[in-house]
PyMOL commands that place a pseudoatom at each C-alpha (Angstrom):
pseudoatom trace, name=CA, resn=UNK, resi=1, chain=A, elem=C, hetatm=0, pos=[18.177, 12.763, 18.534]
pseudoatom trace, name=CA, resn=UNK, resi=2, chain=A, elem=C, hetatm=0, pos=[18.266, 13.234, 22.551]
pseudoatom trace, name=CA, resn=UNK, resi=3, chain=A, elem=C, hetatm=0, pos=[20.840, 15.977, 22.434]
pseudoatom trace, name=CA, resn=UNK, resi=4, chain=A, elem=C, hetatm=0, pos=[18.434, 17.939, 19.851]
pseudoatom trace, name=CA, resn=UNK, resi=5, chain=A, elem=C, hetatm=0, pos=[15.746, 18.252, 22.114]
pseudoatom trace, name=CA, resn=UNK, resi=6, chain=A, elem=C, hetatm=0, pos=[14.636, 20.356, 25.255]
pseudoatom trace, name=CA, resn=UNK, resi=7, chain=A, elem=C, hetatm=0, pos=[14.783, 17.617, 28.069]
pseudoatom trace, name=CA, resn=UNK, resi=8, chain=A, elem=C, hetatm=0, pos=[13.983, 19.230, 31.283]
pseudoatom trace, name=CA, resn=UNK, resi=9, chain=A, elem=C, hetatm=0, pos=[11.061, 21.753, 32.039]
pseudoatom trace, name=CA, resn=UNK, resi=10, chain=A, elem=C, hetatm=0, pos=[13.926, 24.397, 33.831]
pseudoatom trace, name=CA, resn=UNK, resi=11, chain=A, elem=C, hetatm=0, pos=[15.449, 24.547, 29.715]
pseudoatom trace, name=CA, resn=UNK, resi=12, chain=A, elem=C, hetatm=0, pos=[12.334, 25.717, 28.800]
pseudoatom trace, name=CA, resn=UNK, resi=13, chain=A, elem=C, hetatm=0, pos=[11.670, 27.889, 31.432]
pseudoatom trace, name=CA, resn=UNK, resi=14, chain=A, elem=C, hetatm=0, pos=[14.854, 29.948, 30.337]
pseudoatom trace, name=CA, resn=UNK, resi=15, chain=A, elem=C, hetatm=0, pos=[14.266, 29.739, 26.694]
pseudoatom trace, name=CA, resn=UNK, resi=16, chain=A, elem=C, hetatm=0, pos=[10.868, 31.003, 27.433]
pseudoatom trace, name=CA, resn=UNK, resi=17, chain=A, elem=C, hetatm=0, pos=[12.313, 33.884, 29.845]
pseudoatom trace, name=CA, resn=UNK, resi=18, chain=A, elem=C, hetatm=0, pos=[14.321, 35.378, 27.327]
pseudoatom trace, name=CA, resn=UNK, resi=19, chain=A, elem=C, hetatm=0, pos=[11.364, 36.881, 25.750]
pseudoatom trace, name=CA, resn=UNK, resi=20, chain=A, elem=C, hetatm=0, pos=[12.530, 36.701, 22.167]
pseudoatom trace, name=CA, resn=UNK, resi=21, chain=A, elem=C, hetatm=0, pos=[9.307, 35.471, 20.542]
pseudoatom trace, name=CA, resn=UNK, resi=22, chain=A, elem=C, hetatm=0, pos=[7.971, 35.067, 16.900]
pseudoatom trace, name=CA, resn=UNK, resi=23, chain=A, elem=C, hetatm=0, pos=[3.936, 34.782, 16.789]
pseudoatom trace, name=CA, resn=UNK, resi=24, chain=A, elem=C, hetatm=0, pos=[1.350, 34.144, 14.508]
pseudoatom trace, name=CA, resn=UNK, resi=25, chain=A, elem=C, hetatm=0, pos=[-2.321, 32.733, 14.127]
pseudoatom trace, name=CA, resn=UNK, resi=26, chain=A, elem=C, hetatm=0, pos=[-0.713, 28.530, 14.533]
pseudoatom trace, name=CA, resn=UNK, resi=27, chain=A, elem=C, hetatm=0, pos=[2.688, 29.181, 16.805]
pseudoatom trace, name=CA, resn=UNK, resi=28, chain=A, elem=C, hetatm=0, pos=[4.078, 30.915, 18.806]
pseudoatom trace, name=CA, resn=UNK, resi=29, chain=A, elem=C, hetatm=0, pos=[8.066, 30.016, 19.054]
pseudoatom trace, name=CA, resn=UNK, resi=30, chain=A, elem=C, hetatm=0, pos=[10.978, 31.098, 21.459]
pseudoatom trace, name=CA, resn=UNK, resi=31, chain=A, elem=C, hetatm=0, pos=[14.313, 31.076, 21.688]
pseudoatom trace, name=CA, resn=UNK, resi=32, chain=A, elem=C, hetatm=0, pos=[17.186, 31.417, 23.378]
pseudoatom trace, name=CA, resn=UNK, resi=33, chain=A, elem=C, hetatm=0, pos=[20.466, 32.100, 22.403]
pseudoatom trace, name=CA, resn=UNK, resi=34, chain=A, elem=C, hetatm=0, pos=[23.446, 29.221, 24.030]
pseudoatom trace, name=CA, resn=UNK, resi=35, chain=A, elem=C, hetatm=0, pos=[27.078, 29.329, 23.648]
pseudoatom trace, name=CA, resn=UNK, resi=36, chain=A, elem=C, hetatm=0, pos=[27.536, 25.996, 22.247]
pseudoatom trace, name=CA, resn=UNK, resi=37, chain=A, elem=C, hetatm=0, pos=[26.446, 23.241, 19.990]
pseudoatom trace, name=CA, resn=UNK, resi=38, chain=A, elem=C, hetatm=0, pos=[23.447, 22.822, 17.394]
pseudoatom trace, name=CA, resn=UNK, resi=39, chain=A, elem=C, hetatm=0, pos=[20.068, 23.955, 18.136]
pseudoatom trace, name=CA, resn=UNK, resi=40, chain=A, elem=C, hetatm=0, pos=[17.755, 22.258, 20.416]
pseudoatom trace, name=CA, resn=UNK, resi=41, chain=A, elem=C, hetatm=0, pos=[13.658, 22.007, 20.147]
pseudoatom trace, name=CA, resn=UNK, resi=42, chain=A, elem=C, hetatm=0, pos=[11.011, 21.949, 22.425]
pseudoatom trace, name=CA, resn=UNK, resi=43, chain=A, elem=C, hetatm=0, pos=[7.711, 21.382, 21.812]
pseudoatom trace, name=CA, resn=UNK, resi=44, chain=A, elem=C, hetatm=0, pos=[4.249, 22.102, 23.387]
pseudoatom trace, name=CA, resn=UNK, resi=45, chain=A, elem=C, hetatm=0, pos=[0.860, 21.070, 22.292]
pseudoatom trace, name=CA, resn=UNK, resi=46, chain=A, elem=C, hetatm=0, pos=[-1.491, 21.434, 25.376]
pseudoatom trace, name=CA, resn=UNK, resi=47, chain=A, elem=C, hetatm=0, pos=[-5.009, 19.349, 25.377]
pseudoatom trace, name=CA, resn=UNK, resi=48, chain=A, elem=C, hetatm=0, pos=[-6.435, 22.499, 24.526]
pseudoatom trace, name=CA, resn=UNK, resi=49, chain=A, elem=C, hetatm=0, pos=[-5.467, 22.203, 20.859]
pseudoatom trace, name=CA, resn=UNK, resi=50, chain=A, elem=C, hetatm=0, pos=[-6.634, 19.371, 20.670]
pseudoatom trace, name=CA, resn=UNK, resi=51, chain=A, elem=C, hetatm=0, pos=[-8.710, 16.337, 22.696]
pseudoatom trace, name=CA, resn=UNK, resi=52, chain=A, elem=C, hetatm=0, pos=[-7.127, 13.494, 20.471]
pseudoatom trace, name=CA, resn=UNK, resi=53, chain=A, elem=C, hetatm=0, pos=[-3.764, 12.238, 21.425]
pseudoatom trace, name=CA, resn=UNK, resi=54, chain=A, elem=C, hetatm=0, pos=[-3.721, 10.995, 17.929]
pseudoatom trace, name=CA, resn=UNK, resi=55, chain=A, elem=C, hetatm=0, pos=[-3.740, 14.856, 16.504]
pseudoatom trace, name=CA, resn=UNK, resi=56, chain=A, elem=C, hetatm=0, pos=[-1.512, 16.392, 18.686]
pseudoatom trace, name=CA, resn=UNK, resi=57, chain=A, elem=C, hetatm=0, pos=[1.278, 13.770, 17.941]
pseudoatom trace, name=CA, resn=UNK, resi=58, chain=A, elem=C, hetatm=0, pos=[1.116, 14.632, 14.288]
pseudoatom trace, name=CA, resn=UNK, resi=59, chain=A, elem=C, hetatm=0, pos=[1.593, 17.774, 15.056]
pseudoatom trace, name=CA, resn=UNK, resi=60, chain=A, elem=C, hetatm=0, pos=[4.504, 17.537, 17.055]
pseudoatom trace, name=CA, resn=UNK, resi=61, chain=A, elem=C, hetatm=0, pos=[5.961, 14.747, 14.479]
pseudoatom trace, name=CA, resn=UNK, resi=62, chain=A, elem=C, hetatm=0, pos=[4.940, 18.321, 11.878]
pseudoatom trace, name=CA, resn=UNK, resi=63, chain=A, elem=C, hetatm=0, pos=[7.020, 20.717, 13.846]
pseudoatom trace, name=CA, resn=UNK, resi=64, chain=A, elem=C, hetatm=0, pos=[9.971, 18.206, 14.371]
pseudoatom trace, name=CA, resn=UNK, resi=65, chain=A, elem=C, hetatm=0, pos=[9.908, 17.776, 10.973]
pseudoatom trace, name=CA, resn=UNK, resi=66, chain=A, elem=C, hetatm=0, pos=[10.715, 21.011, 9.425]
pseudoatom trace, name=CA, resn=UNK, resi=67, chain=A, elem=C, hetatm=0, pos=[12.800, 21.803, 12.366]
pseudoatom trace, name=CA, resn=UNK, resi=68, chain=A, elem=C, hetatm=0, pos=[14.848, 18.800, 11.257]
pseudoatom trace, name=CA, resn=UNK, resi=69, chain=A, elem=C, hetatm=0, pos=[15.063, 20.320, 7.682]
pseudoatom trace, name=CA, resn=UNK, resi=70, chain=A, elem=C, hetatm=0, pos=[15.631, 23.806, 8.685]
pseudoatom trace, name=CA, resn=UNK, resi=71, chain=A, elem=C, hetatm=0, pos=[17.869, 23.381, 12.052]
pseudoatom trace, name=CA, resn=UNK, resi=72, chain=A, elem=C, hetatm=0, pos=[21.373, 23.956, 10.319]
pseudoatom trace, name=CA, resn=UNK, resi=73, chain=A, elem=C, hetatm=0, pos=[21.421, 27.805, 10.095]
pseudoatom trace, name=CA, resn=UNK, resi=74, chain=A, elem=C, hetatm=0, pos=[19.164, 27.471, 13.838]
pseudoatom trace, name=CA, resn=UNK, resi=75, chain=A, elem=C, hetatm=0, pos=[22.493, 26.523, 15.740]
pseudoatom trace, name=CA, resn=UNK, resi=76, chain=A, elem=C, hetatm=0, pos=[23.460, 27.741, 18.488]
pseudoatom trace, name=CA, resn=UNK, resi=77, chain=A, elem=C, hetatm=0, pos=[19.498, 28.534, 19.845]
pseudoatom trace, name=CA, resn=UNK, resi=78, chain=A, elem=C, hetatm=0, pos=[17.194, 26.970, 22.152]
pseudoatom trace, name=CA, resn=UNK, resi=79, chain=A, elem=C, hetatm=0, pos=[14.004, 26.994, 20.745]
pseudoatom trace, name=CA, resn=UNK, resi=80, chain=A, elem=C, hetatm=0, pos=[10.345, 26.136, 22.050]
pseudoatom trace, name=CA, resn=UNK, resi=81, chain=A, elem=C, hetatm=0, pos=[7.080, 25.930, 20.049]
pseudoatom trace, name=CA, resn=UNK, resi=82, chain=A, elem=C, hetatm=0, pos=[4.150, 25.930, 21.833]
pseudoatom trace, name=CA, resn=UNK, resi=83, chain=A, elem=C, hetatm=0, pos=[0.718, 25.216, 19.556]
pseudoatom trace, name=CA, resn=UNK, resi=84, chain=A, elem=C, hetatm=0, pos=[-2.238, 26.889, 19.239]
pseudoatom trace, name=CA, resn=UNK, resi=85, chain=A, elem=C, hetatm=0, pos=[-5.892, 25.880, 18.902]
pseudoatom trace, name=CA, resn=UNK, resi=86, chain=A, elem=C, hetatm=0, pos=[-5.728, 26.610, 14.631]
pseudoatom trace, name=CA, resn=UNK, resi=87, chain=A, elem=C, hetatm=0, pos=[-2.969, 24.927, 13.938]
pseudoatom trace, name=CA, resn=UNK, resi=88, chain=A, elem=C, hetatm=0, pos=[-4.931, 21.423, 14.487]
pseudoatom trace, name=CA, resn=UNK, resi=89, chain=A, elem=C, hetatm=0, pos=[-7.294, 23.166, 11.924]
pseudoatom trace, name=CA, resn=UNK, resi=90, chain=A, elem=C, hetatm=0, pos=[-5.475, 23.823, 9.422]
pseudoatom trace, name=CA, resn=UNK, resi=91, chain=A, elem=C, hetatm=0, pos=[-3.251, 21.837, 6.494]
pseudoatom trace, name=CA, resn=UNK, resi=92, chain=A, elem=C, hetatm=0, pos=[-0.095, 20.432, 6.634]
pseudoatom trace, name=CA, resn=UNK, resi=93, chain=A, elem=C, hetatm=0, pos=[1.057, 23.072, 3.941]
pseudoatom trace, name=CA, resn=UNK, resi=94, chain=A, elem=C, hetatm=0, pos=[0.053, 25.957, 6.209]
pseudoatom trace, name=CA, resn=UNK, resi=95, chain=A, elem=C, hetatm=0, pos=[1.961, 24.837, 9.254]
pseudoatom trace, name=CA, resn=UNK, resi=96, chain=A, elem=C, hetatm=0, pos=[5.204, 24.139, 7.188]
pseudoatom trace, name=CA, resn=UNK, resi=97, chain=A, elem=C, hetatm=0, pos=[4.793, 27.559, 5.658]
pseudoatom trace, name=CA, resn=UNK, resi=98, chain=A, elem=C, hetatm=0, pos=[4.167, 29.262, 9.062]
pseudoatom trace, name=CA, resn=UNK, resi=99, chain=A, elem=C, hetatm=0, pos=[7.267, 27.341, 10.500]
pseudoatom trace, name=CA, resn=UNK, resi=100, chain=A, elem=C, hetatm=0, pos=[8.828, 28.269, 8.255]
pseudoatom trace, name=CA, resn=UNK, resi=101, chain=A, elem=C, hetatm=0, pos=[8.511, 31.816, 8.684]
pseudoatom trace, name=CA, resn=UNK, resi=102, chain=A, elem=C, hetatm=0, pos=[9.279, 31.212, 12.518]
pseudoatom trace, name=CA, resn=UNK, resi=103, chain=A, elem=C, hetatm=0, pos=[12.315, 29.800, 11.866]
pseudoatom trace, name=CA, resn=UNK, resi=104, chain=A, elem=C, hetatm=0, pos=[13.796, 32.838, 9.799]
pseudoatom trace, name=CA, resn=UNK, resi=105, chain=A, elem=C, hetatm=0, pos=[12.276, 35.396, 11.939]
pseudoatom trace, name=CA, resn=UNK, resi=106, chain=A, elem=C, hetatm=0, pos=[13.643, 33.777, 14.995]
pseudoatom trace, name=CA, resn=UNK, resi=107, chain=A, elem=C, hetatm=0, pos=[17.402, 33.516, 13.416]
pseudoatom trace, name=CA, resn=UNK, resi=108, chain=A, elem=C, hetatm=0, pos=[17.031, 37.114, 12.438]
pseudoatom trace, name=CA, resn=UNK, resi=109, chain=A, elem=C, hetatm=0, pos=[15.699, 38.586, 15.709]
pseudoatom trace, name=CA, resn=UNK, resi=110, chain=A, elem=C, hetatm=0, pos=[17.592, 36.235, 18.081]
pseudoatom trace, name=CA, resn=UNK, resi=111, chain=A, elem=C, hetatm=0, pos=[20.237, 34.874, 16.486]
pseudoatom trace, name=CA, resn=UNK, resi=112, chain=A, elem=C, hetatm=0, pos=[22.384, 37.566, 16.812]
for i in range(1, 112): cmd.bond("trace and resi %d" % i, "trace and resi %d" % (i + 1))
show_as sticks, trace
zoom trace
């Protein structure tokens, strides 16, 4: 949905400004906390990470995906994901699992 989703580039300028990070070898993810309503997801896959429009969509459709899933104990954060090179390499298992592991270490470190 619209309202789930980071619309203008000063939203994830903030989110980004907050410094409250979670990295590892496929993401790196911010967030922000906000006073009200569900979470909200940005997403960045640059050319870098890929040349093929075709891969970096499925990516993206990847990362909306589990945040769809997992976005219910998210609420109340602005989050952006930005890709990196590896996580066009690797499996569809290994980016759910590393989201995954974003998405918890993001509630507990910023969250609060």
């Amino acid at each position: 949905m619209r309202s789930e989703r980071l619309l203008h580039s000063e939203d994830y300028r903030t989110t980004i400004a907050k410094r409250c990070r979670s990295d590892d070898q496929l993401f790196t993810v911010y967030a922000a906390k906000r006073p009200t309503g569900g979470a909200r997801l940005g997403i960045t896959v640059s050319r870098r990470v890929s040349t093929k429009a075709v891969r970096r969509n499925r990516l993206k459709r990847r990362v909306r995906e589990s945040f769809r899933y997992h976005k219910q104990p998210l609420a109340g954060l602005d989050l952006v994901v930005i890709a990196r090179q590896e996580a066009n390499e690797t499996g569809c298992l290994q980016v759910d699992r590393s989201l995954f592991g974003h998405w918890i270490r993001v509630k507990e470190k910023c969250g609060k």
